[in-house]
N, C-alpha and C positions, 0 to 999 in steps of 0.2 A: 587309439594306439595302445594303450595302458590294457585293454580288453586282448589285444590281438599278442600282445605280451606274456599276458597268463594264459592266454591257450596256447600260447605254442611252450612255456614251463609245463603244463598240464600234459601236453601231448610228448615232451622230452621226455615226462616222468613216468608215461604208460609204455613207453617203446623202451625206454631203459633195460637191459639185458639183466632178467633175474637169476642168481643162483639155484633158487628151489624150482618145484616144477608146476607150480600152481598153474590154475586155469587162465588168467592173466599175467604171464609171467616176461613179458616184453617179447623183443624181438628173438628169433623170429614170430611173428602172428600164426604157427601151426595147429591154431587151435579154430573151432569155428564160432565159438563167442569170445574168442579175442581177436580174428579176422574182423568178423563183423561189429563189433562195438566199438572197440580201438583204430580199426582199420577204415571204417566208415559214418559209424553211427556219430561217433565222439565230434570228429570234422563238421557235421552236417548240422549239431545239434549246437553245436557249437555258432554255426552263421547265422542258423534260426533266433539265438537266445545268447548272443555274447554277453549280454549284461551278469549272466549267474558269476561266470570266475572273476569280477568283482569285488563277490560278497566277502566279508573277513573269513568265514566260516570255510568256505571254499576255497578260498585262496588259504588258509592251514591245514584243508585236507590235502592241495597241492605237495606243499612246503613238505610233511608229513609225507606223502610218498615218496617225491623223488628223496630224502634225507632215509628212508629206509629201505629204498634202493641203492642208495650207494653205500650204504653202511652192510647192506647185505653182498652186495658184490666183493668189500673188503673183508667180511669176517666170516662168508660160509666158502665149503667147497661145493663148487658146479656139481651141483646132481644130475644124474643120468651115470650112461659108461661114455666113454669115449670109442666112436669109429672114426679108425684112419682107413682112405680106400685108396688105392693107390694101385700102378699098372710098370710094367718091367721100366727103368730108367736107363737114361732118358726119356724123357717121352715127347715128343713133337709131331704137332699136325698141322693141316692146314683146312680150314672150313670155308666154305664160299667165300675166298682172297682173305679169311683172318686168320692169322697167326697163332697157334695155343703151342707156348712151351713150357715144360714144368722138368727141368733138370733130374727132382729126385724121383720126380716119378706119382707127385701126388697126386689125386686125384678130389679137387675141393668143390664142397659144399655149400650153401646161402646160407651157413648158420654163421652169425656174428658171437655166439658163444664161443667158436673153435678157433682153432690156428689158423684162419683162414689166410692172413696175409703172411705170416712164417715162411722163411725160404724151404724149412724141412719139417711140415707141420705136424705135432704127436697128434694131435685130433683133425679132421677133416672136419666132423659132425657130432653131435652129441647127442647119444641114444636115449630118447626121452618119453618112449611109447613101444606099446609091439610093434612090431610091421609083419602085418600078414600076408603082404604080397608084394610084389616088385615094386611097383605105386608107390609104395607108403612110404619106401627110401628115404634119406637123402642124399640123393643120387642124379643130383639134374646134371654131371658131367655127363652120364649116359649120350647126353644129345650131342656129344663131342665125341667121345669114343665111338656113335655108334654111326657117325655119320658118314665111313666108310663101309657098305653093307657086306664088302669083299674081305673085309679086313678083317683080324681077330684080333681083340686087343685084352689080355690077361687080364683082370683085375683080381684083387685081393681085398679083402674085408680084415683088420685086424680090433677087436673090440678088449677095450683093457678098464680097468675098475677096480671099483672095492665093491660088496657088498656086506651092509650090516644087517642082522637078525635077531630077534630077541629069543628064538628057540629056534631049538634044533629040527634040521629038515632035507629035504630032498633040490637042492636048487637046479634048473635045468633050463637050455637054453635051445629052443626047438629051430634046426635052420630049413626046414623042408627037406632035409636027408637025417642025417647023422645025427643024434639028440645029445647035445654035450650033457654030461651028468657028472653030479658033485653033492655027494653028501656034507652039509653045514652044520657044527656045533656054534650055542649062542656066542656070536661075537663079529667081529669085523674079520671080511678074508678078501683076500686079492682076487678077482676073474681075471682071466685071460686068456684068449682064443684066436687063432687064425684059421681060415676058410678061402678057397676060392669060390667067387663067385660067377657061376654061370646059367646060361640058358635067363628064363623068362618065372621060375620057380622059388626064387628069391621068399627067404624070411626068415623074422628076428624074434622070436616068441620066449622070453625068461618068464619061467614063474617060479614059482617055491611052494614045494607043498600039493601042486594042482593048482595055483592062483596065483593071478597076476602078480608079478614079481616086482612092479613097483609101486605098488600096493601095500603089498605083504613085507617087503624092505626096505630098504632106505639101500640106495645105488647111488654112488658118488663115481665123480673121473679121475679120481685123484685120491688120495688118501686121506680118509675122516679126522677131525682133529676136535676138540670139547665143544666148541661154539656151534658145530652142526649140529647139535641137538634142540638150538632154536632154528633149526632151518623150518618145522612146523610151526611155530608163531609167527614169522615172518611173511610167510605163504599165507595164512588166515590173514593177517591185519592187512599185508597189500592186495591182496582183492578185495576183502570188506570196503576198503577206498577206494578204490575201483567200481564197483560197484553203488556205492553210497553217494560219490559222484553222480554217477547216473542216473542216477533215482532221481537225486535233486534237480537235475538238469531236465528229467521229466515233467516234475512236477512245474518246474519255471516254466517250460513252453506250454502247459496248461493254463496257470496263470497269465499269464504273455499274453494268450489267446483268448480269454476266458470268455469274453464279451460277442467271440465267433462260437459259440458251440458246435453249432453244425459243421464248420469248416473241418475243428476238431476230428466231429465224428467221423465224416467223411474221409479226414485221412487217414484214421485209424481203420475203419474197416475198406478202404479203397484200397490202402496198402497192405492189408491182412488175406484180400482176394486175391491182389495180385502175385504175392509172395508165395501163396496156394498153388496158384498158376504156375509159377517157377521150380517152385519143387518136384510137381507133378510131370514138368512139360507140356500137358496138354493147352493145345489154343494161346500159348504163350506170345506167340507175332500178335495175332487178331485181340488178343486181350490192352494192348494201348489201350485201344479204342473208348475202352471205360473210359479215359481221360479225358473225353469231352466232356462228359457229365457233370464235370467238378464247375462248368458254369452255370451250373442250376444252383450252386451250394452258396446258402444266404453268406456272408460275411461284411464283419464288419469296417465302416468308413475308413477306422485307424491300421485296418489289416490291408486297405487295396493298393499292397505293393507287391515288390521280389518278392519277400520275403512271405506275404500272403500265396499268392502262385506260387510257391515253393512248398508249402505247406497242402495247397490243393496239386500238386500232378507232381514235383518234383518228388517229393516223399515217395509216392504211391509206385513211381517209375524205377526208383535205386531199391525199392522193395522186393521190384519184379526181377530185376539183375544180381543183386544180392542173394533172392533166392533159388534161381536156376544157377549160380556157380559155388553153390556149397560144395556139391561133390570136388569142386579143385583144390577143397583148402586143404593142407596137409600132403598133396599129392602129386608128384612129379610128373608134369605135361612134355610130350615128345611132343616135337615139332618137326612141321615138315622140311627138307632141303629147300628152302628159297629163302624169300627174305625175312622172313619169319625170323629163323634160324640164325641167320646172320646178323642182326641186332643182339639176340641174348649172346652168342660165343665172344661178339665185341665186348657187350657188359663183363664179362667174365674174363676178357682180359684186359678193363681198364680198374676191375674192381677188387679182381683177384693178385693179377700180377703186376699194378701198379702205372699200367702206361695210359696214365690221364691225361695228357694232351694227345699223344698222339691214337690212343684208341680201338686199336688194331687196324688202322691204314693211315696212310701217308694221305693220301688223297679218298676225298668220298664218292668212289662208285654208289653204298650204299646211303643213304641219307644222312646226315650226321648226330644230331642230338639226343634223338631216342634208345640211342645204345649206353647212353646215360641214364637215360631214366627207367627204360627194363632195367640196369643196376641197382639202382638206387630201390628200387618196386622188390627187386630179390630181395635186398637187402633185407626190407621192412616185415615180405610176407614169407620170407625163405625159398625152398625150391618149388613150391608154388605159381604159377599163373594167375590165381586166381587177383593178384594186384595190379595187374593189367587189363582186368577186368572189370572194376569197381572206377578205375583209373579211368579208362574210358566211359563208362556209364556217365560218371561225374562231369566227363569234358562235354557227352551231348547233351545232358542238359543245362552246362554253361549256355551249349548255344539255344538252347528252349527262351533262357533264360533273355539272350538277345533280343530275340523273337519278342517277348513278353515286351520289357521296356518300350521297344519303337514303339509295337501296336496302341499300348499302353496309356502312351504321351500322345496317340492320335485322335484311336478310337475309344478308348476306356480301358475298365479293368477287365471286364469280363470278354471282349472280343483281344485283348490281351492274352487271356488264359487259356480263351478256344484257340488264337495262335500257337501259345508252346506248345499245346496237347498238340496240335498239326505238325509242328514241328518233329515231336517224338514219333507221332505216326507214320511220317516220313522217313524219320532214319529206320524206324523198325520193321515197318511193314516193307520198304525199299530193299535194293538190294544192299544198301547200308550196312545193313542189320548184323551181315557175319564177320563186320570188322570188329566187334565189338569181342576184346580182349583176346583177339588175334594175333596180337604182339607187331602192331604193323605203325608207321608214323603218322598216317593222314588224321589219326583223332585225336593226337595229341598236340600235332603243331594246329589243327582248326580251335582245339581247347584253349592256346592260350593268345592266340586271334581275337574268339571270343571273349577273354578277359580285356583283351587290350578295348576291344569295343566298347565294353562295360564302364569303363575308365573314364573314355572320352565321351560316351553319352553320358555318364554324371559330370564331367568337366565343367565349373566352373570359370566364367573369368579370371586369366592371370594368375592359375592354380598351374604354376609350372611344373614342379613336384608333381602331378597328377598326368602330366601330360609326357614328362621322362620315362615314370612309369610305364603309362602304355606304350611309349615306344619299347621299354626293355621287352614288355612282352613281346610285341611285336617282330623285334628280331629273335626271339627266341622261337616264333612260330616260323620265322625265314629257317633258323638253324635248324630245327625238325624238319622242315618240309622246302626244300630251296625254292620249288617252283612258286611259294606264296610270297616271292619277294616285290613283284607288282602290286598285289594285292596290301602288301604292309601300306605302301603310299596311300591304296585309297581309301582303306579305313580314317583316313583324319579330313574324310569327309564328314565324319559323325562326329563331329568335334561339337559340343553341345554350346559352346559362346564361344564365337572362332576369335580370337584375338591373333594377332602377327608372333607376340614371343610365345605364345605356348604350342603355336603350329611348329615355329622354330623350334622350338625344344624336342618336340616330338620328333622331325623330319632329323635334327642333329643327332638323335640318339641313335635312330636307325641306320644313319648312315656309320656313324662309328661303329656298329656291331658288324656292318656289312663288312667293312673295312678291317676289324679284329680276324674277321674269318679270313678275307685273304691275305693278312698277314701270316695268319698258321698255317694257309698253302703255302705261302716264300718260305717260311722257316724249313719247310720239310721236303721242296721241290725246286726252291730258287725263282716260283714264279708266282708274282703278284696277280693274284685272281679268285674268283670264286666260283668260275666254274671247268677249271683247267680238273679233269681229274674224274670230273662226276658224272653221272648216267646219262646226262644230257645228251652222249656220244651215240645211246639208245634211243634217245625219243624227241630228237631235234625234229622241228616239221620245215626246217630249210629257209626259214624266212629271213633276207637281209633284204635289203635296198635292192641288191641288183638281181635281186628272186622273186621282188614282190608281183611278179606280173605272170608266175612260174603257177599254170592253173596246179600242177602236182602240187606244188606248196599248201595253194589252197584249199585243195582235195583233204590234206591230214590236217591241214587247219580244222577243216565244218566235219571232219572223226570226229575229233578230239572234240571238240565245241558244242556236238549231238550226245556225242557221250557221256559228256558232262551235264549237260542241262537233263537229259532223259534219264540220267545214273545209270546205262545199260552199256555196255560193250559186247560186239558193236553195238551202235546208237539204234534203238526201236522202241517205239511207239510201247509206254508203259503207264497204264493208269496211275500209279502210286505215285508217279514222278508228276502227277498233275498239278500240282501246287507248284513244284518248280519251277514246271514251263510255264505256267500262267506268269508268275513271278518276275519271270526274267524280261516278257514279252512287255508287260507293264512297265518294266524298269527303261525298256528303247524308251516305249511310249512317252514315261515322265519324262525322259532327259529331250527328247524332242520337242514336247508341250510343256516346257519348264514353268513359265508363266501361270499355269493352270493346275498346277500342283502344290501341295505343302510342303514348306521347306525339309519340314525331318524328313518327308516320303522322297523328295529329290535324292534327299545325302544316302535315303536308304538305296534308291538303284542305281544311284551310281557306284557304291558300296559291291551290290549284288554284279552290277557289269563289270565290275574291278574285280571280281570270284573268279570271272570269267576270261581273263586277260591272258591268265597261263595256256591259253590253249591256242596261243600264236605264237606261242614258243614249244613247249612239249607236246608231243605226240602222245596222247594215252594209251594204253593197251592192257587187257591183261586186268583182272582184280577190277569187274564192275562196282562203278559208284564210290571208286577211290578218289577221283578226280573231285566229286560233289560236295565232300560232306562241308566243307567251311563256307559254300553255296548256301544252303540248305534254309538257315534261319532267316537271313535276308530275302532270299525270292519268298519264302512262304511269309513274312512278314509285312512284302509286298503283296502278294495277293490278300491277306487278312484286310488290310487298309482298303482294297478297293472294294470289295464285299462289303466293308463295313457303312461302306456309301452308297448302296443300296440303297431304292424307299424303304424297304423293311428292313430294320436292323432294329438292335439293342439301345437303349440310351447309354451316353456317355457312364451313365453311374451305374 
């Protein structure tokens, strides 16, 4: 607990909104080694090695940043210019059934630097780089304004500042037409500029002299006052801690590991390939595949855990997604009209304009929870996607991670390890693979599914507290994704010592959450339910009591049930899904021949048939391998176990 405490002061004190404009300068993460370090490394390295922010030494580097973070937040002025963007007022739309209204007419930004919550905000964003082209904006309302293709909707760029100089020179501010120029004697001077911004030719180029103009000056949003003259020592000392952190956190998982070297080596150059891979694009699907290899890699007795299989295939796998969405960081993603789209417009107006319960609908046509957490992801990476991306990476190898455990506690470590690698092989090489940072709910509510399972396969006896928890996850993966609210029940088949009160705990917590949610329908409809309202009205496959004998029923029943175990829509015969279907078939099998099975392998198919329970109620369509992926770890975890009872296989060790 005391571990989990200092990383998350650790992790307040990297996100902390800095004034200056260093390379780690908090949120938002527009940079690409403070996306990737802060944004993922830090978390990662953090569950490999919590014991470092312990150390006294480290815990005062903590102390030490966040206290000159906030000391910098109170005595400098925000660097950069200030962009306000804004479109003729009122302004009101409507996006796939969500509401955007912005009275004055502003047009905001994911920068937590700006006026974002301000009813009339003098900053939108804070201009803290060039922008060479439309992209580089911060400009994610675009996906709002632009989402009428009929419409024309003005906007305006107004950019205001100081600029300081130490000599005199030529300052100039290039927008792809009209080059504003301004001759500067040595001293502090006001910018100010307005532009309309149109077409697709968009950009923000200041230099001074011929050269980068924040570089070459010091650019405040505000007017410079004595203290900003330490706004250079402030920038050196918090990344130097920043950094210096890391380092050591390096070093710890070296030592951590020392006794594996090879596991070591392997993850360093299995994730140095992979990352290769990602950059390039080339062979990047077929490239998993390396991940089998990692059970050839000696490691040692004290290492054959999570946290060992994490170190072989999880590393190597967030290296290969980490490094094919570099080009997102810093760069504003259009989305397309569907549901995509309609989660971020809701984030934007539970985040921007304040309606946190209700979220832009009364009732959830669209999913419910995820328009929170695209919020929340803007928040941290700005107008970026690219946190949706890492975001999801992380959640499928929670479920690798599943995967691992069962097999783990069956068959050993290493037909363990060749599971998660299966496991990622499946969502990647499947048609899984292009949900990944799609901005869609299915891998976020299977993410924390997959927590809750983790939970309760570590669940000890009468560890109540443990088994609350995994319910809370558990309705949170019902609140992301309603159709897993069968599925919440039968995960506490994986209850690792089933005692009576801590099932009860679990099954009480879920139902309260069930219950919370249809309370916020009455609040806002007058009707106690959870599914009065929702998409359900699309993909109901008809099944009541007085249907059940309705062969149509059970025609989009065995769609839906094909499509899901096959990941294909419609349902067809697909090699990659061959682990599933084997999976799922063994799952009949054990619950049939319970007697002749092992208990964890029991709890795991009935688990995997409990994946499969939504599809007597929703119809799927549309978006193959959506229906699968909280499937996915479980049947192939099944099929590991039965493999692994082969005459030939692996030893236990």
């Amino acid at each position: 607990m005391l571990s989990a405490l200092w990383v998350a002061l650790l992790m307040a004190a990297t996100l902390w909104p800095s004034h200056t404009l260093s390379m780690i300068h908090g949120m938002p993460l527009d940079g690409r080694v403070a996306a990737m370090l802060v944004g993922l490394a830090f978390p990662v390295m953090a569950w490999l090695c919590p014991r470092l922010v312990t150390q006294t030494l480290v815990r005062v580097a903590v102390v030490a940043l966040l206290a000159l973070k906030l000391v910098d937040g109170a005595v400098l002025t925000q660097q950069g210019l200030c962009a306000k963007f804004s479109t003729t007022s009122p302004y009101a739309t409507n996006v796939l059934t969500i509401p955007i209204e912005e009275p004055s007419g502003a047009l905001r930004s994911w920068d937590v630097r700006a006026d974002i919550r301000a009813a009339q905000p003098a900053c939108t964003a804070i201009v803290d780089r060039p922008y060479a082209t439309s992209a580089a904006f911060p400009a994610w309302f675009t996906n709002i304004t632009g989402f009428d293709k009929e419409a024309s909707t003005p906007l305006t760029l107004e950019v205001s500042g100081y600029v300081r100089s130490s000599e005199r020179g030529l300052f100039a501010i290039e927008t792809g037409g009209r080059p504003y120029l301004t001759a500067l004697e040595p001293g502090t001077h006001p910018v100010k500029m307005q532009m309309a911004v149109t077409g697709d030719g968009w950009q923000l180029i200041p230099t001074f002299n011929g050269r980068d103009a924040f570089a070459a000056t010091t650019m405040t949003a505000h007017e410079p006052h004595a203290f900003d003259r330490l706004a250079g020592a402030f920038s050196v000392a918090e990344t130097l801690l920043v950094f210096m952190i890391a380092a050591a956190w390096i070093v710890a998982i070296a030592r951590e590991y020392g006794d594996s070297p090879a596991a070591l080596a392997w993850c360093v150059a299995a994730a140095g390939v992979l990352a290769a891979v990602g950059v390039t694009g080339r062979f990047e699907r077929m490239s998993v595949l390396l991940l089998a290899a990692a059970v050839l890699v000696p490691i040692a007795d004290a290492h054959r855990n999570l946290r060992g299989a994490m170190l072989l295939v999880g590393v190597p796998w967030l290296a290969l997604i980490a490094a094919r969405s570099l080009p997102q960081v810093a760069h504003v993603t259009t989305y397309t009209n569907d549901d995509w789209l309609a989660y971020q417009v809701a984030g934007y107006r539970i985040f921007m304009n304040g309606f946190w319960l209700e979220a832009g609908s009364r009732v959830f046509d669209y999913q419910p929870l995820y328009r929170w957490i695209t919020g929340a992801l803007h928040l941290v990476f700005g107008d970026s996607s690219v946190g949706e991306t890492l975001w999801d990476a992380v959640c499928l190898w929670l479920g690798a991670a599943v995967t691992f455990v069962v097999v783990d506690r069956v068959a050993g470590f290493r037909w363990g390890v060749a599971a998660a690698a299966g496991a990622l092989a499946t969502f990647w090489l499947g048609t899984i693979w292009y949900f990944v940072g799609r901005g869609l709910s299915e891998i976020s509510a299977a993410g924390f599914g997959f927590i809750a399972a983790l939970l309760l396969l570590r669940h000890r006896r009468d560890q109540i507290g443990a088994a609350v928890l995994a319910g809370a996850f558990a309705v949170l993966m019902f609140y992301t994704r309603l159709n897993h609210l069968l599925f919440a029940f039968f995960l506490l088949a994986l209850l690792a010592e089933f005692d009576v009160r801590s099932a009860a705990a679990y099954v009480t917590t879920v139902a309260a959450g069930v219950a919370l949610f249809a309370a916020r329908t009455w609040w806002y409809t007058g009707v106690f339910s959870i599914l009065y309202g929702t998409s359900l009205k699309n993909n109901d496959t008809g099944l009541r009591l007085t249907t059940i004998g309705d062969p149509k029923v059970w025609s989009k029943i065995w769609h839906s049930l094909g499509a899901l175990v096959w990941m294909n829509e419609p349902p067809a015969f697909d090699p990659r899904a061959v682990l599933v279907v084997a999976g799922v078939l063994l799952s009949v099998g054990a619950v049939a021949f319970a007697p002749k099975v092992h208990r964890l392998a029991l709890s795991v198919a009935i688990v995997a048939l409990g994946a499969c329970a939504s599809s007597l109620l929703a119809h799927t369509h549309n978006y193959p391998g959506r229906m699968s992926i909280h499937l996915v770890p479980f049947a192939v975890a099944m099929t590991a176990m039965a493999v692994a009872r082969l005459p030939v296989r692996w030893t236990a060790a």
